[in-house]
C-alpha positions, -999 to +999 in steps of 0.1 A: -324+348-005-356+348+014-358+384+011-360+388-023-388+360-024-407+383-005-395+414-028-408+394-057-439+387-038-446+425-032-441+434-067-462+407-083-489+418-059-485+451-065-486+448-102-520+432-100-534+455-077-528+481-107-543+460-135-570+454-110-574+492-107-573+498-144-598+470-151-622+488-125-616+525-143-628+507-176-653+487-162-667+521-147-662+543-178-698+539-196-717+548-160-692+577-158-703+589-189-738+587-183-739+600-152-723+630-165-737+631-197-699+636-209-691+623-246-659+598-256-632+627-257-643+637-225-641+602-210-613+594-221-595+624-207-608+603-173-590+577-181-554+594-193-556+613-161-558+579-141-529+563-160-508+592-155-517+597-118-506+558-113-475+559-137-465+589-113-473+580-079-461+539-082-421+549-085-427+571-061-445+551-034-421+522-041-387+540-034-401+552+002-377+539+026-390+507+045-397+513+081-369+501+109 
């Protein structure tokens, strides 16, 4: 029982770490732009290639085998 509090505990965690991550990408997007004087298609290539990356790599990373 206790270890699927903390199962539930690492998956809640992890879940906001990604919104967290997201929220940072779109927070960062209009200096992005600017800095690379890039227009909104451009951008938002950015931002597909993020969510992609991350809806990739988080089933991955999360059926590696725990450690003994």
């Amino acid at each position: 029982m206790l270890g699927r509090f903390w199962l539930s505990i690492a998956l809640l965690t992890a879940t906001v770490m990604q919104v967290l991550d997201i929220t940072i990408v779109s927070v960062a997007l209009p200096y992005m732009a600017g800095s690379l004087s890039a227009n909104e298609t451009q951008i938002s290539w950015v931002v597909t290639s993020y969510l992609v990356a991350a809806a990739i790599s988080t089933p991955l990373l999360g059926s590696m085998p725990l450690p003994d």
